[in-house]
N, C-alpha and C positions, 0 to 999 in steps of 0.2 A: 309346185302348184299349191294353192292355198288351198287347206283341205282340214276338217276333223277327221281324228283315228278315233278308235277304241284303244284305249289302256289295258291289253292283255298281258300285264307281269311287267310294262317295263320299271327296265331302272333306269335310273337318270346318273350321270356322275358327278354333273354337277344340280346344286339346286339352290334358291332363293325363297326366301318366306314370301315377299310381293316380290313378284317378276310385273315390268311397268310396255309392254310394246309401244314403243314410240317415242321423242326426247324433244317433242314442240313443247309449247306453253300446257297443255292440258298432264302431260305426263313426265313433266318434271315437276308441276304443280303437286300432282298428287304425288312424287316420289317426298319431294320435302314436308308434306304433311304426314306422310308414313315414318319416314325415319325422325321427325322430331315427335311423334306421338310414342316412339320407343321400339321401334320394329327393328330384329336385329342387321337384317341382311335387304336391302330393297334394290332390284337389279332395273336396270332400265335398257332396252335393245329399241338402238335405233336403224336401219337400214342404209343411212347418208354417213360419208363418211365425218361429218359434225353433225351436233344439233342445229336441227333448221325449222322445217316444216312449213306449213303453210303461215306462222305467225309471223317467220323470217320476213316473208315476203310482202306481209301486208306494212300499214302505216302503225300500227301498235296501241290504236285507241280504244277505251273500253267505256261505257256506257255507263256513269254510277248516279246513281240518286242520291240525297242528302250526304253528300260527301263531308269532309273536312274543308277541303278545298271550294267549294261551294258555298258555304256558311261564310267564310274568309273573305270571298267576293261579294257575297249580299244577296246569294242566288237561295231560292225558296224553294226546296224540291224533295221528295221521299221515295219511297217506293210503290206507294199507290198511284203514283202520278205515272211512273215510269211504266206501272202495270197498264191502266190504263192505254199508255203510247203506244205498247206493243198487242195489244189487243184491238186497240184501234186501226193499226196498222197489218195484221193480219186479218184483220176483220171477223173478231172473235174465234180463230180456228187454232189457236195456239192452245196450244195444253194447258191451263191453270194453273195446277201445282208445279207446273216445272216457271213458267212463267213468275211465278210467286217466289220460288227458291231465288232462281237468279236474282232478280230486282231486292231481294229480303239479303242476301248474301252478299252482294257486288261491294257496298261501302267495309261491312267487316275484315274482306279476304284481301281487299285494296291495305285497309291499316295494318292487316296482318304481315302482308309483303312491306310495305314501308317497314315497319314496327320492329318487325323480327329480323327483317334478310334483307334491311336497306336498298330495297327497291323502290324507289319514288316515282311517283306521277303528279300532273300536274295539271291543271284545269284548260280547255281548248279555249278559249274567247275569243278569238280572231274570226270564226266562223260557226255561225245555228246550224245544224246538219238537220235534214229534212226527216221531218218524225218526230222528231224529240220535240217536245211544248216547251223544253229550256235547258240552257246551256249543259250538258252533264260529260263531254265528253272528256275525258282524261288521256292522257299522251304518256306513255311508258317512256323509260330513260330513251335520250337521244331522236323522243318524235319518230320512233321507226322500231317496229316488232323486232329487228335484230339486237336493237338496244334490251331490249325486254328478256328473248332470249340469253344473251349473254348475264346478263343479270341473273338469270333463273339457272343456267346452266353454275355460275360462283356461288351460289347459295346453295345448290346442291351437292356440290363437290363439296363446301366448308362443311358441313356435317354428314358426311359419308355415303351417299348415296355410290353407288357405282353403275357409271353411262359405259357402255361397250356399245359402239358405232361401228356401220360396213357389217352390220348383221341383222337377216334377213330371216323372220320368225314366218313359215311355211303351213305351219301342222300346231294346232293343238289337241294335245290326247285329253280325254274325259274317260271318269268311271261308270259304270251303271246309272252312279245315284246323280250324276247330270255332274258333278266335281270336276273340274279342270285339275290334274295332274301335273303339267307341262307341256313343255311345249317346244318344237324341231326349229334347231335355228342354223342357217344356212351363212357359212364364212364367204369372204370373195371368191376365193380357189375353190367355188363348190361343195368344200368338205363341209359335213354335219354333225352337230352332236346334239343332245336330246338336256334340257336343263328343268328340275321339277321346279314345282313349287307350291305353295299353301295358299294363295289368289294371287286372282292374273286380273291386272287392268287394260282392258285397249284403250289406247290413246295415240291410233295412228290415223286417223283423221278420216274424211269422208270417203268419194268413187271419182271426184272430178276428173280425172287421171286417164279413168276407166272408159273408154270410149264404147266400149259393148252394154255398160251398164246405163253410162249418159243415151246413146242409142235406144236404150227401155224405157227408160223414168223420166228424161228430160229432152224429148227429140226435137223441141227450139232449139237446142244449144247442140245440137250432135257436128255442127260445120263450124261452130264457134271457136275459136283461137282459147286456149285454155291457160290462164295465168298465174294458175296457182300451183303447189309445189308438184312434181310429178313421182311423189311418193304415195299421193290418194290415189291408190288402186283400187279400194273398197274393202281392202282385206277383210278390218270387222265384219262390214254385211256381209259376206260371206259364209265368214264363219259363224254369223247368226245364222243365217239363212239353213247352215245345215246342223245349227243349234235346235231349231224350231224357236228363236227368238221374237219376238214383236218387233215389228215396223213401224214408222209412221212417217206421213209426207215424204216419199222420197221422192216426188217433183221441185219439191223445194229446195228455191238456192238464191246464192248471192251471184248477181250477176254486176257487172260497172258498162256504163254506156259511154264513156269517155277515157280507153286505154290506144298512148298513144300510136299511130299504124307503125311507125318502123321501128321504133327501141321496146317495142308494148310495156310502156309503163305508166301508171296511171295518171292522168291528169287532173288533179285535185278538183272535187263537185264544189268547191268554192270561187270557181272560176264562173258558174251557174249561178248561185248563189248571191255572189255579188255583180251581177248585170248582165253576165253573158248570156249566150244562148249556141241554139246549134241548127246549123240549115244543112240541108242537103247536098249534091253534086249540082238542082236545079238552083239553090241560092236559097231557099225556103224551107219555113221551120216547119215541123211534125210532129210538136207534142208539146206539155208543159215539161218542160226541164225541172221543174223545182218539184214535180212529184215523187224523185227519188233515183239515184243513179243506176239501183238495180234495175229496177222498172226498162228507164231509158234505156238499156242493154238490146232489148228485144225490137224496139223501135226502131235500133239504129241498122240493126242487122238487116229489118225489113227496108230501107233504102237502096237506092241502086249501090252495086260494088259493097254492099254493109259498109260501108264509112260514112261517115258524114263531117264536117267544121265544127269545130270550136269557136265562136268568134266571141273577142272580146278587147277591153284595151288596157293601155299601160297599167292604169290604177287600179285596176283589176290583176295584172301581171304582181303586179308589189304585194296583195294578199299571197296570191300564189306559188310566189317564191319561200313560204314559209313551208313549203313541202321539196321534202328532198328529191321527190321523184319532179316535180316540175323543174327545179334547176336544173337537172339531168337532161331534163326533155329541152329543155333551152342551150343546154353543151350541146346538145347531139344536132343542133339546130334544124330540129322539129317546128318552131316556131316563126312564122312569114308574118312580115310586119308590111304597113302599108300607110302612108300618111294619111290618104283618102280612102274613101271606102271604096272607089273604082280603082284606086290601087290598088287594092289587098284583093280584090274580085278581079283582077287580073295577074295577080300573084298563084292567086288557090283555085281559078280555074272556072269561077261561076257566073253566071252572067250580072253585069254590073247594075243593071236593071232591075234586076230581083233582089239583089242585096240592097239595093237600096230602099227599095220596097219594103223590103221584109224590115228592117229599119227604122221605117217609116211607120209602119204598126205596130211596132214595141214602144215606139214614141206616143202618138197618140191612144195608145191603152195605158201609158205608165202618165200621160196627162189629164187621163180621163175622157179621153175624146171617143173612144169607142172601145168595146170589149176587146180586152185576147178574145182570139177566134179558139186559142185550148184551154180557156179558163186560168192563164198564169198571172199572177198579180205582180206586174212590174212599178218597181221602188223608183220613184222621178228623179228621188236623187243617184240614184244608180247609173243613170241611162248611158250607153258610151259614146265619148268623144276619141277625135282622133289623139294622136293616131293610133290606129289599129294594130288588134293582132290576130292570129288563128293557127291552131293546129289540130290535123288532120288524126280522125280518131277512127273508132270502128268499137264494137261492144265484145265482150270476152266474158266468158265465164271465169270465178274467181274461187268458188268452193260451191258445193252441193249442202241442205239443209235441210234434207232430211236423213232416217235414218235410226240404229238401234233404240228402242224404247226404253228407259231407267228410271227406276224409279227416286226417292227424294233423300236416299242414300248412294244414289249411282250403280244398284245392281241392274245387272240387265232382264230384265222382263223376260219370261215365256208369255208366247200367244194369248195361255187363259190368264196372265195377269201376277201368277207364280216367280218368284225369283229364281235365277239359279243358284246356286249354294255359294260360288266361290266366284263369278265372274263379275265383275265393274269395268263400267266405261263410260267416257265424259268426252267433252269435244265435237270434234268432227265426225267422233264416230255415232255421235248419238245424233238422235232426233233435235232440232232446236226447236224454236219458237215463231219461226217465221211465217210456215203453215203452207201450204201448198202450191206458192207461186213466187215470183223474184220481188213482186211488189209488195210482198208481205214483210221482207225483211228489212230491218230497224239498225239502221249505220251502229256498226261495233259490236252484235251480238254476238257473233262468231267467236271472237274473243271473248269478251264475257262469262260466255258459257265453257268457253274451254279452261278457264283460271277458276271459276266457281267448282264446275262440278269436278276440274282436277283437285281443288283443296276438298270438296265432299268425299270423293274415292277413295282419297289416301289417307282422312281422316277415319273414313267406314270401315275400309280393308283393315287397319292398323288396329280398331278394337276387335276386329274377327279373329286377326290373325291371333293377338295379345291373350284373347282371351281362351 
């Protein structure tokens, strides 16, 4: 059971200067900033038996302002713009200073992993993700977080980091003076042994996982299909919780309103973006699509049976084959085609009438003949021809965003604002930026935040430890 002890006299046999919990992107991040800052021994305990996490799973894009790669393209962008988007999009509830770090961090720790540990990225332009005022999305190796991960995982290993995987960190002991000691880590066969150390980073991600805690903090999503890794048990807040650590926003998350019903894999928001939309079981839409896939999550659950259609058509298909998870969803043939549109309303089960309907008002609002009835601003040249396509989605929780409180070094905060002496964490396990609700959060920060304040943690710890 996940718990603090008191430190009365143990000894540890084994021990680590940074001991890292977790081997996603946020703590291997900070593991390679540790040991190239000159830390002798950086231990990283993951519980899977590879490095995975929630990064594995996602699409691997991170959010940079005034990149390299941007400038290359002709694109005009910095970090005040990027602050701005995320404030605009929370609706000023996002933290500042942490809002500031990321957006001020993102371009540097990008050139740093390029630079240093040949991990490249590379500019999205296929599709504007919703939020962003302009282009800034970057794609880890391979357009997929496992690319990323794997990457992270060889550049950790080429200068000595040590990952021990299929272990399960339970207990961390504390002194008096609030110090993290070490920490109980549990092998597969149940046996335990106790390993110290001189700071401990969490970087084992958020509670998504945690249905008792989603139950508390996020009771929209308590019946939700949960898509992300089922390592977020919440461990950190936990062990903050009986830290006396600072919270903040734990209603906050990322949610996607378009994962598909039978393989739940996500269906690219570019399939929105560029013309589609999404109607219900009666044939008819319920919302602006383009306000944000998190958002749409909630919307969709609220429909009869939480699913709803994807509908869209070939030329729309041909962006969205640039994502690995929609060709997937097209092997697994998820995807009902239909010449006409009383085809495809007789494929997916809606009345042909209302699809056409509904149609019919995407055409005349995207010709100007009358408003969207939800305020969406349909492109004329967009609008779809046949033939058709559609697949059948439902909304899914993807990560939780909120979470431990840190401050601009990645220690984790006491209540009154106090650091504790020895503990950092970054990631999922912290607080982001999103701010209180699904539609606050800004496509890509997840990651962002886990890569930034992984390279602040492992850069902080590494003068503590050092010095």
């Amino acid at each position: 059971m996940t718990g603090v002890a008191a430190d009365r006299g143990a000894t540890y046999p084994d021990s680590a200067s940074v001991v890292i919990v977790g081997a996603g992107a946020c703590g291997l991040t900070a593991a390679i900033a540790a040991r190239e800052a000159g830390v002798d021994r950086v231990l990283v305990l993951e519980r899977e038996r590879a490095p995975f996490g929630n990064t594995s799973l996602s699409v691997g894009l991170v959010p940079v302002a005034g990149s390299r790669q941007q400038r290359a393209g002709g694109i005009e962008d910095d970090p005040d713009r990027l602050i701005d988007d995320i404030m605009a999009l929370s609706k000023g509830r996002a933290d500042p200073a942490m809002t500031r770090l990321l957006a001020e961090q993102a371009a540097p720790t990008l050139n740093w992993l390029t630079d240093r540990h040949g991990i490249g990225f590379e500019l999205v332009e296929y599709v504007h993700f919703p939020g962003h005022s302009v282009r800034r999305m970057h794609a880890a190796p391979g357009r997929a977080g496992a690319g990323l991960i794997g990457g992270l995982v060889r550049a950790a290993t080429r200068i000595g980091v040590e990952i021990v995987t299929d272990r399960r960190v339970d207990t961390l002991f504390n002194l008096p003076d609030g110090c993290i000691s070490g920490v109980s880590v549990v092998a597969p066969d149940g046996g335990r042994h106790r390993t110290g150390c001189s700071a401990l980073v969490l970087a084992c991600d958020g509670f998504g996982a945690n249905r008792a805690l989603i139950r508390r903090y996020i009771p929209n999503m308590a019946d939700a299909a949960f898509i992300g890794h089922e390592g977020s048990q919440g461990d950190a807040l936990l062990w903050g919780f009986e830290l006396g650590a600072a919270t903040r926003h734990l209603s906050g998350h990322q949610a996607h309103g378009s994962v598909a019903l039978g393989s739940r894999l996500l269906v690219t928001w570019a399939v929105m973006l560029e013309g589609g939309f999404q109607v219900n079981l009666a044939g008819d839409r319920f919302g602006d699509e383009c306000v944000g896939f998190s958002e749409q999550a909630g919307r969709v659950l609220e429909q009869r049976d939480g699913v709803a259609w994807c509908v869209f058509d070939e030329r729309v298909a041909v962006t969205a084959r640039q994502s690995d998870d929609f060709r997937e969803v097209e092997a697994a043939d998820e995807v009902v085609e239909g010449e006409t549109l009383a085809a495809l309303a007789a494929q997916i089960g809606v009345p042909a009438d209302a699809l056409e309907r509904t149609l019919s008002t995407v055409a005349d609002s995207a010709e100007g003949r009358a408003a969207d009835p939800f305020g969406r601003a349909f492109d004329p040249s967009l609008l779809l021809k046949p033939p058709y396509r559609a697949v059948k989605v439902t909304g899914a929780l993807m990560h939780t965003q909120g979470g431990l409180v840190v401050d601009r070094e990645a220690r984790v905060l006491l209540a009154d604002g106090t650091p504790l002496p020895n503990l950092f964490a970054g990631g999922g396990a912290t607080a982001g930026v999103a701010g209180p609700e699904a539609g606050g959060y800004l496509p890509g920060m997840g990651l962002l935040t886990a890569l930034v304040l992984g390279r602040v943690a492992g850069t902080a710890v590494a003068e503590q430890v050092l010095s």
